[in-house]
N, C-alpha and C positions, 0 to 999 in steps of 0.2 A: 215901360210902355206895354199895354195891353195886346197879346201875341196875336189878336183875330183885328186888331188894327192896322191901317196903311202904316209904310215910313221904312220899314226895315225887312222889306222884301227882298233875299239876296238867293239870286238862283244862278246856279252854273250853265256852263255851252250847252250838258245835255236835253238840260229841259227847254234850254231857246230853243234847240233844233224840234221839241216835240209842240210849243207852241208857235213856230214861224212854220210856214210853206218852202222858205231857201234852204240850197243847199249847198254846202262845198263848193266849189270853192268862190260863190257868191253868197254866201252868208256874212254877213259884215256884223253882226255882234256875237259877241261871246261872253259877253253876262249881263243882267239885271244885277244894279245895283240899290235902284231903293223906287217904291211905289206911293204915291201920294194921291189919295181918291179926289179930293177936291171939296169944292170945286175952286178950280180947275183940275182935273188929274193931270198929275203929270208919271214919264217914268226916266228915269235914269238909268242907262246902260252904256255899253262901251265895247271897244276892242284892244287887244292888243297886237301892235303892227309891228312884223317883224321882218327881216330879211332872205326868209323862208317863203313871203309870198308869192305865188307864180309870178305877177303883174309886175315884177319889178325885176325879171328879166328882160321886160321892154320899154319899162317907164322908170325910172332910162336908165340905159346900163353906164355905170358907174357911179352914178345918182339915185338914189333910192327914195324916190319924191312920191308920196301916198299922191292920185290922181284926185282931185276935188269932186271928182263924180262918185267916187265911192263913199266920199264922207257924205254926200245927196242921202245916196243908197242906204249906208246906215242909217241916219238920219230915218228914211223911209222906212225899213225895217223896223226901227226903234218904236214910228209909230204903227203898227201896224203888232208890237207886241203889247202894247197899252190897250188898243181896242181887244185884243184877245183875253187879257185879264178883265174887263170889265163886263166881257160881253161871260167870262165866268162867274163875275159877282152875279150878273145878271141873272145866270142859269140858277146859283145858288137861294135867291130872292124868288126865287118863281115856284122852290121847292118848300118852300115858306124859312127856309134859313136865313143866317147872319151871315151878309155878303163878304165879310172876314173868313168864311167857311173856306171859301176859294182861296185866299190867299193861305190857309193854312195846308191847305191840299197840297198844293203847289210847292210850298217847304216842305212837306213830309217826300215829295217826289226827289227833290233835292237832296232829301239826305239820304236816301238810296242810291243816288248817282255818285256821293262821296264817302259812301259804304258805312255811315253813321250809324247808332245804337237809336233807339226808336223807331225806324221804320215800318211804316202801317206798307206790304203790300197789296191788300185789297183796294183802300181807297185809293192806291196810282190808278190802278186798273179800271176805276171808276171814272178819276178825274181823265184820263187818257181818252176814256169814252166820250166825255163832255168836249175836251177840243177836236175832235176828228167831227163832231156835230158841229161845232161852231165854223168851221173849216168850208163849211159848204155855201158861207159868202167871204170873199177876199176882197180887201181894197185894195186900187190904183193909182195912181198919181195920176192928177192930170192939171196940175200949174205948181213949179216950182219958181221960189222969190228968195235968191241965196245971193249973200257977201260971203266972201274969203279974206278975209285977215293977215293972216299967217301961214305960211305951209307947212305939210307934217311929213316927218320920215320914218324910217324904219327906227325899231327901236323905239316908239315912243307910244302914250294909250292915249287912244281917242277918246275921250268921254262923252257920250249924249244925254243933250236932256230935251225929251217932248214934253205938250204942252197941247192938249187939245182945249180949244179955243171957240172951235164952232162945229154947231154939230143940226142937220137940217133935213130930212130925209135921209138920201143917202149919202148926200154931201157931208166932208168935213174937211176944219180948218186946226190944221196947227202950227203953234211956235215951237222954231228947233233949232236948238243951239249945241253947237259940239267946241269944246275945248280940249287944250293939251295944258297937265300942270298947271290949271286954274283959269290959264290965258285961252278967249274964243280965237278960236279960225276959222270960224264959218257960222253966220246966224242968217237965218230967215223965216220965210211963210213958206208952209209945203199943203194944198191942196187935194184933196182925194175925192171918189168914191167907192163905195162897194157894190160889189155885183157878185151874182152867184155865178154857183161851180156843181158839178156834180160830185155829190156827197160820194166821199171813198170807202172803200170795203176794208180789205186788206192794204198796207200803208202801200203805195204805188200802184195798188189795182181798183178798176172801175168798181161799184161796188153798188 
């Protein structure tokens, strides 16, 4: 496969956390596992759910039952990392490059985070600069259309897969489906839009 193509886009916690707005302990993925431009795009990402989680000191104690609202949340997070690589291909396309630019950024970012041999750090420092621009609209939900399946517990990995589906202004529509070990626990339509934000300086200051 051609490396500046979609499909085998695999990035660790670090770089979710530098392209999602969450944080600890509401960050519901920790990794991208594969990118497919489309169309349709979709992205595939996941977590791993462990018994270290806060939330299952109260849901429920002795029961270690993941709450269906956070597999939503991933879910929503999930998409909300797709528009952020897209809206990077986008950046890449407007500089007159091969919107694979981005996604190659994005692995070179990655393999600094897993202390790999190659690492460019110039172009982090660049791509870093492109998401804290893109950062300055976020989307929302605002209609979730969710079945549960199966319930999931500790000890096991949630897989996501979005699916934007409609895209209208500022509205958009996605399919999202999460499984465990092949099997769904949760499929439906998740709703959005995006709205702006003031553009940040320094990462948590006004800027």
């Amino acid at each position: 496969m051609n490396p500046n193509k979609s499909g085998n886009l695999k990035l660790g916690s670090n770089v979710v956390e530098i392209l999602l707005p969450h944080r600890r302990p509401f960050l519901m993925v920790d990794f991208v596992q594969t990118f497919l431009s489309g169309p349709p795009p979709i992205v595939e990402a996941g977590r791993h759910i462990t018994a270290n989680d806060p939330i299952f000191a109260g849901h429920f104690p002795g029961l270690h039952l993941w709450p269906g609202a956070f597999t939503i949340e991933g879910l929503g997070q999930t998409s909300v990392l797709l528009l952020a690589i897209l809206q990077l291909q986008r950046a890449a396309e407007a500089e007159g490059n091969d919107p694979g630019t981005a996604l190659n950024e994005l692995r070179n970012l990655d393999l600094g985070f897993r202390l790999q041999p190659g690492y460019r750090p110039d172009e982090s420092l660049e791509l870093v600069r492109k998401v804290r621009s893109a950062r300055s609209q976020i989307a929302i939900g605002t209609s979730v259309q969710m079945k549960f399946m199966h319930p999931v517990f500790a000890g096991q990995q949630l897989d996501y897969r979005v699916m934007l589906t409609g895209l209208h202004d500022a509205g958009m529509r996605f399919d999202a489906e999460a499984r465990v070990e092949g099997v769904v626990v949760a499929s439906g339509i998740m709703m959005g839009a995006a709205v702006s934000r003031p553009i940040l300086g320094r990462e948590g200051e006004p800027g």
